[in-house]
C-alpha positions as CSV (number, residue, x, y, z in Angstrom):
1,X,0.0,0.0,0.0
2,X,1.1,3.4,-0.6
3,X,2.4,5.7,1.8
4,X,0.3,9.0,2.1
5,X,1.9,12.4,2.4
6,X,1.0,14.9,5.1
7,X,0.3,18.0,5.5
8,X,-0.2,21.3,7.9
9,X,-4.3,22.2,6.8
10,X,-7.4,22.9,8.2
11,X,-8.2,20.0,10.7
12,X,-11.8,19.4,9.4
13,X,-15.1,20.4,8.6
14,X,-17.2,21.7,11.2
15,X,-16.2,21.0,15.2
16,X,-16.2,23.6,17.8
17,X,-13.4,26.3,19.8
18,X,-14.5,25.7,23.7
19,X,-12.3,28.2,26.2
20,X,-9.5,25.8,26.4
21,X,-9.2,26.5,30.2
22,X,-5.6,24.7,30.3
23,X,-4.6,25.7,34.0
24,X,-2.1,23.4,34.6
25,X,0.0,23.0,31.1
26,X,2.6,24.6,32.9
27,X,2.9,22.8,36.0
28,X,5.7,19.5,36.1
29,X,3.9,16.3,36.7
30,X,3.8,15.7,40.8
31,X,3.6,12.2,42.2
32,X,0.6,11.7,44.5
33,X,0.9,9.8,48.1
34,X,0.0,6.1,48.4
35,X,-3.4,5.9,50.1
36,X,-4.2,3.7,53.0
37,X,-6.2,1.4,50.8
38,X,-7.1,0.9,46.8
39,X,-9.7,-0.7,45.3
40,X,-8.9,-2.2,42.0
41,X,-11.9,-2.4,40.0
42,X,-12.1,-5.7,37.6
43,X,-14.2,-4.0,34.7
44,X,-11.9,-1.1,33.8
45,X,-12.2,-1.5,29.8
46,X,-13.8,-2.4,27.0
47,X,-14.2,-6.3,26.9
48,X,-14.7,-9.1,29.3
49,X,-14.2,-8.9,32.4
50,X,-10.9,-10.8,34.1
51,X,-11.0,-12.9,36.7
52,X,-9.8,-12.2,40.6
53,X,-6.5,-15.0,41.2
54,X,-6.0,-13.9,44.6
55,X,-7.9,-14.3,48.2
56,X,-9.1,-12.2,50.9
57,X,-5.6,-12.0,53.5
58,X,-3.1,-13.2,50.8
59,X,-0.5,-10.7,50.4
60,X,0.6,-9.2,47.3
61,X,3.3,-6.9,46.7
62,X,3.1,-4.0,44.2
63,X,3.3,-5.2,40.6
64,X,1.9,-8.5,41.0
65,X,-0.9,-10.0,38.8
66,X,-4.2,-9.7,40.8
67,X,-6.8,-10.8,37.6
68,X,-6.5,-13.1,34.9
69,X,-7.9,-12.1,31.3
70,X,-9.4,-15.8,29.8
71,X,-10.3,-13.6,26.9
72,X,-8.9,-11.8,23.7
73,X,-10.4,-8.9,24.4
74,X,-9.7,-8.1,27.8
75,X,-6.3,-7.7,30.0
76,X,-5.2,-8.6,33.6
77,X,-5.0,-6.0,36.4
78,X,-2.0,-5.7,39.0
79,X,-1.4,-4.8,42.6
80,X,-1.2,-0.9,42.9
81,X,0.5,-2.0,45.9
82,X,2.4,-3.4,48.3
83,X,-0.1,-4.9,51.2
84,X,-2.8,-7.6,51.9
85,X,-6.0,-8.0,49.9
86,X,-8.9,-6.8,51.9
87,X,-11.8,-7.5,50.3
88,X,-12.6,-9.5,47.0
89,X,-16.4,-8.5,46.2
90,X,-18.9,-6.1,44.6
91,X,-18.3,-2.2,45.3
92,X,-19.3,1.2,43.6
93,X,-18.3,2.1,40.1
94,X,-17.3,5.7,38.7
95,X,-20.5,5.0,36.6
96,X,-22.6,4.6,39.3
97,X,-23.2,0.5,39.4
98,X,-21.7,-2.0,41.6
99,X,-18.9,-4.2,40.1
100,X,-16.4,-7.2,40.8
101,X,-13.5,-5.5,42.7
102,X,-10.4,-6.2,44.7
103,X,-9.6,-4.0,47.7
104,X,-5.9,-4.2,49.1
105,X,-4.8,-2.5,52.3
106,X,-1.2,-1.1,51.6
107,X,1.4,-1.8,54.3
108,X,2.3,1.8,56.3
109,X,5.8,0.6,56.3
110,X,6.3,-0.5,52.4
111,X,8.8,1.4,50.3
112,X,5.5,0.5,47.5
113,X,8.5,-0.1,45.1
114,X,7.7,-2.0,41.9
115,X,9.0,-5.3,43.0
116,X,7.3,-7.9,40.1
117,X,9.0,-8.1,37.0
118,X,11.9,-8.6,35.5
119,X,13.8,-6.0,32.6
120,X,14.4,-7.8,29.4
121,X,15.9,-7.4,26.6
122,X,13.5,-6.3,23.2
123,X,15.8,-6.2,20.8
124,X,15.1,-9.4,19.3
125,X,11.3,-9.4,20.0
126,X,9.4,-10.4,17.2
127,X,5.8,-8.7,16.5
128,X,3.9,-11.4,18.3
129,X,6.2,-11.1,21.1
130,X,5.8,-7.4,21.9
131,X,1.9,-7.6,21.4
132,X,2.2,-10.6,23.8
133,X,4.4,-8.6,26.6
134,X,1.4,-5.6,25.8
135,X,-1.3,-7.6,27.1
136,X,0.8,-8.8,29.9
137,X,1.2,-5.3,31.3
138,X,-2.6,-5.0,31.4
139,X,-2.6,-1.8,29.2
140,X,-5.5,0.0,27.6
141,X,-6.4,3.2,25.6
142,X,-5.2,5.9,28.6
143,X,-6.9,8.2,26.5
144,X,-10.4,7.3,27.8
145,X,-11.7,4.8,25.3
146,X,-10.0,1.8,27.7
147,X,-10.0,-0.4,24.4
148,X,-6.5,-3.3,24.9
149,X,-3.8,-1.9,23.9
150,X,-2.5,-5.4,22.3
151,X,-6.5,-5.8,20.3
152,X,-5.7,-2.0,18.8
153,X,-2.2,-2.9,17.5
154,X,-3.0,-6.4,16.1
155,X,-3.3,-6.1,12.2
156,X,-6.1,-7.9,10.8
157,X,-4.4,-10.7,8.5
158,X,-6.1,-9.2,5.6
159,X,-5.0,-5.8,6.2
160,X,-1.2,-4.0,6.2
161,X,-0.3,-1.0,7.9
162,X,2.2,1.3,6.9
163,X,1.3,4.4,9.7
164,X,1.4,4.6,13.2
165,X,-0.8,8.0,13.7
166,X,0.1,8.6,17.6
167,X,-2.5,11.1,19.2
168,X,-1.2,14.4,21.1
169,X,-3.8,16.9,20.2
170,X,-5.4,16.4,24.0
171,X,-8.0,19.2,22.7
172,X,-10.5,18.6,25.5
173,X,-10.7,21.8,28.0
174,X,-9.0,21.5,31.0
175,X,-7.1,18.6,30.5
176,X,-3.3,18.7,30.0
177,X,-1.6,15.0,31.3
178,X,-0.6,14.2,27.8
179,X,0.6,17.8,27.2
180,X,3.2,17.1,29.9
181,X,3.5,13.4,29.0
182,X,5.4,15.0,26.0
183,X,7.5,17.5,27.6
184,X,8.7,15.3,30.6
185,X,8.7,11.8,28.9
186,X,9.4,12.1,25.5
187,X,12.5,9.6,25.4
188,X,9.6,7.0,26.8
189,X,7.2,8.4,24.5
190,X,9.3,7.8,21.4
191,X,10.3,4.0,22.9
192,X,6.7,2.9,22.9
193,X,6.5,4.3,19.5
194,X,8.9,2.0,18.4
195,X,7.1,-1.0,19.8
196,X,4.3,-0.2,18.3
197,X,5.7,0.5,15.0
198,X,7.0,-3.2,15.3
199,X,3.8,-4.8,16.8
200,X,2.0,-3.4,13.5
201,X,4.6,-3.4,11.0
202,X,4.4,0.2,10.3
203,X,7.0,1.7,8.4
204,X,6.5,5.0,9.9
205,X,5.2,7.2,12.7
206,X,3.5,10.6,12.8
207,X,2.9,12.3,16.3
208,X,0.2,15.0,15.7
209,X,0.3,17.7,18.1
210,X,-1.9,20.9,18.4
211,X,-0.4,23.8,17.9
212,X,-1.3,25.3,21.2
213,X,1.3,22.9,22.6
214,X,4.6,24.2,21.0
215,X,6.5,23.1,24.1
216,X,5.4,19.4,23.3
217,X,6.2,19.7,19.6
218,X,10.0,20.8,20.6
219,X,10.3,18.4,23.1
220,X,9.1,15.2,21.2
221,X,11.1,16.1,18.0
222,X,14.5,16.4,20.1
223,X,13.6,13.2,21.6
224,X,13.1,12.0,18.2
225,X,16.7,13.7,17.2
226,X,18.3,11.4,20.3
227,X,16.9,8.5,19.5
228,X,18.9,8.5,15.7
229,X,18.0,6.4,12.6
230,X,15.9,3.7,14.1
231,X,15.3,0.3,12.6
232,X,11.6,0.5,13.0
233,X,11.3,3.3,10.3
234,X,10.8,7.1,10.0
235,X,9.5,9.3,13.2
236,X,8.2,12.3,12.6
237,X,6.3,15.2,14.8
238,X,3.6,17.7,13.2
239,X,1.3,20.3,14.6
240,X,-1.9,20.4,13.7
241,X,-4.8,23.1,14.2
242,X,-6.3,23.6,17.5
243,X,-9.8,22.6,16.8
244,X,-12.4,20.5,19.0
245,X,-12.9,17.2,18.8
246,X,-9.1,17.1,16.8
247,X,-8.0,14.1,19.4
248,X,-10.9,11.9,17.7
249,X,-9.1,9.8,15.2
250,X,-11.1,10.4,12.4
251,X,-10.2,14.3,12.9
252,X,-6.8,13.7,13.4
253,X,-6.3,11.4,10.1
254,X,-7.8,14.2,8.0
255,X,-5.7,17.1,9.6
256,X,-2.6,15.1,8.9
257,X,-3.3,13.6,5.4
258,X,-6.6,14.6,3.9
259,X,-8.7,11.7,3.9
260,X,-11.6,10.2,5.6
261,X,-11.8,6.8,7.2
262,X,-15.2,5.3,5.3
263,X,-18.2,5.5,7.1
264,X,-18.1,2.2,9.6
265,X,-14.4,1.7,9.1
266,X,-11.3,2.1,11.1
267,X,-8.2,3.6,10.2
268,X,-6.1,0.2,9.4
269,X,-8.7,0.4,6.4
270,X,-6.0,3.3,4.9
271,X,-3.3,1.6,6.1
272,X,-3.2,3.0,9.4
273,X,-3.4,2.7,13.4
274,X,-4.0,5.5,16.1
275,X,-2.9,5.1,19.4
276,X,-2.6,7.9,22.3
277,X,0.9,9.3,23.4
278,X,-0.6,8.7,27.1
279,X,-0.7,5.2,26.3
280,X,3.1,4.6,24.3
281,X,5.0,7.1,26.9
282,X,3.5,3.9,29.6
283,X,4.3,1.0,27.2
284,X,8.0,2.7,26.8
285,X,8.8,2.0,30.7
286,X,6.8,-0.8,31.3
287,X,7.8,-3.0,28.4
288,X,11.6,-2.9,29.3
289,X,11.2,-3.2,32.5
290,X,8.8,-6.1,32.5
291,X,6.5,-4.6,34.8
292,X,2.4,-4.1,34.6
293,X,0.2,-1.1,34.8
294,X,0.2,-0.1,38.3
295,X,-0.4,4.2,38.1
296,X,-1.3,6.3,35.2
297,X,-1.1,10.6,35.4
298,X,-4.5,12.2,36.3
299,X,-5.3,16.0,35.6
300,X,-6.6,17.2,38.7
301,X,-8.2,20.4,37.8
302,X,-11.0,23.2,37.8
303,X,-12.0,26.2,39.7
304,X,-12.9,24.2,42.4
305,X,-9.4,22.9,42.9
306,X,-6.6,24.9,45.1
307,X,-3.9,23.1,44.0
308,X,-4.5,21.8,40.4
309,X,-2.1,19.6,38.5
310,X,-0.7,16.7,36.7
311,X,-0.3,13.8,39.0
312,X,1.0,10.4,38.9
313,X,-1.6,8.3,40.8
314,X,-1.8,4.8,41.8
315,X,-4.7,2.7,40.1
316,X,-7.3,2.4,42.9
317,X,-7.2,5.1,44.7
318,X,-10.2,6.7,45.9
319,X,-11.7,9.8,44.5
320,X,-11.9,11.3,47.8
321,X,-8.2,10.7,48.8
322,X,-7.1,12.4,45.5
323,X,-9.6,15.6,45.9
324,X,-8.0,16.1,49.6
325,X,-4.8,16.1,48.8
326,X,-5.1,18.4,45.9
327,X,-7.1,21.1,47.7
328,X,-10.5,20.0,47.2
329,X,-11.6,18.4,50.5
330,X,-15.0,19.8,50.7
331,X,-16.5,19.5,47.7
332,X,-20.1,17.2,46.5
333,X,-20.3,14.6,43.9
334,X,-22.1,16.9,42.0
335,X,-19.6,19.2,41.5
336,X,-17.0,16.6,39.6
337,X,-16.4,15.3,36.1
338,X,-14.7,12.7,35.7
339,X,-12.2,13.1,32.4
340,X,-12.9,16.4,30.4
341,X,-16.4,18.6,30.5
342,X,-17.1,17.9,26.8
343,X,-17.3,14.0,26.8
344,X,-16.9,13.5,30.3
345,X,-19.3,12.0,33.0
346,X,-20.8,12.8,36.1
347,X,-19.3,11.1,39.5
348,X,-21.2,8.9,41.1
349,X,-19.8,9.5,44.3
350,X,-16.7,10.6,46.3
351,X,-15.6,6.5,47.1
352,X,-15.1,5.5,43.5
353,X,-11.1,4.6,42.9
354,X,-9.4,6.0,39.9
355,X,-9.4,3.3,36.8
356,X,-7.1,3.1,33.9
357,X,-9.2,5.3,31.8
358,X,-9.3,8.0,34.0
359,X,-7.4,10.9,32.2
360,X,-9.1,13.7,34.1
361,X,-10.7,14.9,37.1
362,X,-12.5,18.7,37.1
363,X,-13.8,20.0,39.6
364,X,-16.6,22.4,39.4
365,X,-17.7,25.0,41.9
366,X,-20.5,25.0,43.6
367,X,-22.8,27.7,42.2
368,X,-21.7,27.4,38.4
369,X,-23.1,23.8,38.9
370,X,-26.4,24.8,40.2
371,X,-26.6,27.4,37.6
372,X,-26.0,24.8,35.3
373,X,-28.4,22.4,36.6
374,X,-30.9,25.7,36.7
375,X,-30.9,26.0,32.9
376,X,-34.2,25.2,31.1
377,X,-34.4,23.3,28.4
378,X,-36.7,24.7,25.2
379,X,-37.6,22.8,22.3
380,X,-36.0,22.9,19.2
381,X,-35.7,26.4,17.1
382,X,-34.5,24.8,14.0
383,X,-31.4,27.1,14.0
384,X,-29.2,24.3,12.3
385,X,-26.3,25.2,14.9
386,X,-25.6,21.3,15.9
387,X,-25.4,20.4,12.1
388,X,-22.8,23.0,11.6
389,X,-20.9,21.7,14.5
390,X,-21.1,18.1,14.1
391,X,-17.9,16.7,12.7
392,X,-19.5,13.8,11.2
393,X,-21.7,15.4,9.2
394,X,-24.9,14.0,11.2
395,X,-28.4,15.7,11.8
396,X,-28.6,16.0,15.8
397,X,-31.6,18.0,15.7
398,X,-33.1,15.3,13.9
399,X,-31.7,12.5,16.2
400,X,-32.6,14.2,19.1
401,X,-36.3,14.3,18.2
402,X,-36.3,10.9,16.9
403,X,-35.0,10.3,20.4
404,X,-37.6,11.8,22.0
405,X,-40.1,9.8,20.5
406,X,-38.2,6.4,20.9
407,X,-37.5,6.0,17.5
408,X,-34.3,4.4,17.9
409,X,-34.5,1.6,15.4
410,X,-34.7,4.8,13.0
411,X,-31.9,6.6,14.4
412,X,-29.2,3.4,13.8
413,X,-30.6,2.8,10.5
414,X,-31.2,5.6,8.3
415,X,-29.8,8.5,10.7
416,X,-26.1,6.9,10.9
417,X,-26.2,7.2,14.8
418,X,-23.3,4.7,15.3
419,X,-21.0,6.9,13.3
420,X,-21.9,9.4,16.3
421,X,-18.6,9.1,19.0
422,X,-20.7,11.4,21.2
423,X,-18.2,14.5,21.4
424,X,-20.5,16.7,22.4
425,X,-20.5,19.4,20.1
426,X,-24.0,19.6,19.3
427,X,-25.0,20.0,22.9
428,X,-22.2,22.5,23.3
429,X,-23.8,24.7,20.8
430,X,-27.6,24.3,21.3
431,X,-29.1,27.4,22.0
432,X,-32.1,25.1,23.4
433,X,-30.4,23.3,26.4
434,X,-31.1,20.2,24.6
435,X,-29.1,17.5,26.1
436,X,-28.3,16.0,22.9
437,X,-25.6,13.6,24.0
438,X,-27.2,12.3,26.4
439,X,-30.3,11.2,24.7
440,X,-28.2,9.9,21.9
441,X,-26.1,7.7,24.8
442,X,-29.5,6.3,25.5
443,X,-30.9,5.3,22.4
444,X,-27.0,3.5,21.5
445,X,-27.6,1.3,24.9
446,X,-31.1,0.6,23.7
447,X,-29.9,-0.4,20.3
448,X,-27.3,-2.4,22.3
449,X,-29.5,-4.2,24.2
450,X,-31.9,-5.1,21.6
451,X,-29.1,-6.5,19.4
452,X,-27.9,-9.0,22.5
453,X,-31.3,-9.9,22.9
454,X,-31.5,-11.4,19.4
């Protein structure tokens, strides 16, 4: 397959310019304190659901495998740390239901060292072998999606990839832990790039970069500049136009070569695979080092937040502990969002730990939530502003008053809501308070549903 050539352009049609409200692109990544207990939830990603390997009073030390994936599509979990598991049972999810969890109790004394895992040696690895050592570490999209890392870079056998597309727009307000993921770990970043240009067979790699981040862009290219001639290929860094939802593949494959992924296809249909610079900065230390996923960096941020930040926390910590120590400690539920305020969600509550998917934290204050919550909603005006604003080129106002009359059959079938990756746009812009995405959330699970039952 031919290689495509890229270029600096618009980014794409439509899509919104939201306050970017990027507090803490400044501030070094800080390393959060180990909490008295963690609670490592077994449904963090997309996929089945591993299985719990260890017992209620067995001890476990930081690193160690905790739950066995039976299953393609799903990965293990590790300890977050060093202790003795608690509880093996059902507690509260960020999304509000009860699920299959661990609990440990960390030891007050422990160093919480990594002390599974053994470094290796990669050189030699074949592409089989790396996407083998990938699911070992438990990794998944750290972007949000939580899809497996090792299912996103494992080439259908009817397909070749020749790009590695590697996602550093970030463009969500607020959120900044893969901005400083490129300035402070660049030489990791550009490590995991090369394992993932061998797990696919890509013959090259493009970082794309908005160009509100200029500090990233300098710092990933002289990483690029250490790390020579590689074997893997060619490595390149680009900037692309700040622009809402840019971070959505389909956005970012169009800003950097000029073409559009067919309607219900994925990117390795040109050739390609996207994966988030979050996610390969990870894979760079873990892989070498033969460790799992144990910690991911959180933005902890908003107005309600007196000491907002970038920080590395352990998997399974509580909600609460995190809002405390970064200068939140009196805040409600209601006041947080968990991951960015265009596509993220509500908290369910203060107790939930913090997951692999977890790329954000804002917190609100409590009046511009209430005023929020105050808003009416009208009905529709016609003014067209949601189809100028959706990137996909859908009709919301249409699908929104489809959903309103439980037409959802309708909506999957001649409205194109699956090609809908619920970025909020359309809600953003509605002059009607209409909550758009949420009604279109609904009617997906509904569709969902329906297809399971048959």
């Amino acid at each position: 397959m031919k290689l495509l050539s890229y270029f600096r352009g618009e980014a794409f049609q439509r899509g919104v310019h939201p306050p970017s409200q990027k507090l803490t692109a400044q501030t070094r990544i800080r390393r959060l304190p180990y909490p008295a207990r963690v609670t490592v939830p077994l449904s963090q990603h997309i996929g089945k659901v591993p299985h719990a390997i260890v017992k209620v009073g067995q001890e476990v030390v930081r690193g160690e495998p905790i739950a066995r994936s039976d299953d393609w599509l799903s990965v293990p979990h590790h300890a977050p740390v060093t202790g003795v598991v608690e509880f093996v049972g059902l507690r509260p999810s960020a999304r509000g239901p009860w699920i299959e969890s661990i609990v440990i109790r960390a030891h007050p004394g422990a160093t919480q060292d990594d002390l599974w895992g053994q470094p290796r040696d990669l050189s030699e690895a074949t592409s089989g072998d790396i996407l083998q050592m990938i699911w070992d570490t438990g990794m998944v999209g750290l972007g949000g999606a939580a899809f497996p890392t090792h299912a996103k870079l494992t080439v259908p056998k009817q397909a070749k990839v020749h790009t590695l597309v590697v996602n550093g727009c970030e463009c969500e307000p607020y959120l900044t832990c893969d901005h400083r993921v490129m300035v402070e770990q660049a030489d990791d970043l550009i490590t995991g790039i090369r394992y993932g240009m061998r797990a696919t067979g890509a013959v090259r790699a493009i970082v794309g970069i908005e160009d509100n981040k200029p500090d990233a862009l300098l710092a990933v290219r002289a990483a690029i500049e250490r790390a020579g001639t590689v074997p893997e290929g060619e490595i390149h860094a680009e900037l692309v136009p700040t622009k809402y939802p840019q971070g959505s593949e389909k956005m970012l494959i169009m800003a950097l070569f000029g073409v559009e992924i067919p309607a219900g296809g994925l990117p390795v249909a040109l050739g390609m695979v996207v994966n988030n610079v979050g996610t390969l900065a990870a894979l760079g230390k873990l892989l070498p080092a033969g460790r799992g996923l144990t910690e991911r960096v959180v933005t902890i941020t908003g107005p309600g937040v007196a000491k907002p930040g970038d920080y590395i926390v352990p998997l399974g910590t509580p909600l609460r502990f995190v809002l405390d120590y970064a200068g939140a400690p009196d805040v409600d539920a209601k006041q947080i969002i968990l991951g960015g305020p265009m596509m993220g969600q509500a908290a369910a509550s203060l107790d939930v730990p913090i997951t692999k998917g977890m790329s954000g934290v804002l917190v609100m204050r409590g009046d511009e939530m209430a005023a929020q919550a105050d808003r009416k909603t009208y009905p529709c005006i016609k003014c067209a502003e949601c189809v100028e604003s959706c990137p996909m080129g859908l009709n919301p106002s249409t699908l929104g008053m489809l959903a309103a009359k439980r037409e959802y059959d309708l909506m999957g079938s001649a409205y194109h809501l699956g090609e809908c990756f619920e970025c909020g746009c359309c809600s953003y812009v509605c002059p009607s308070n209409i909550p758009l995405v949420q009604q279109f959330r609904v009617a997906k699970q509904i569709l969902r549903e329906k297809a399971i039952a048959k």
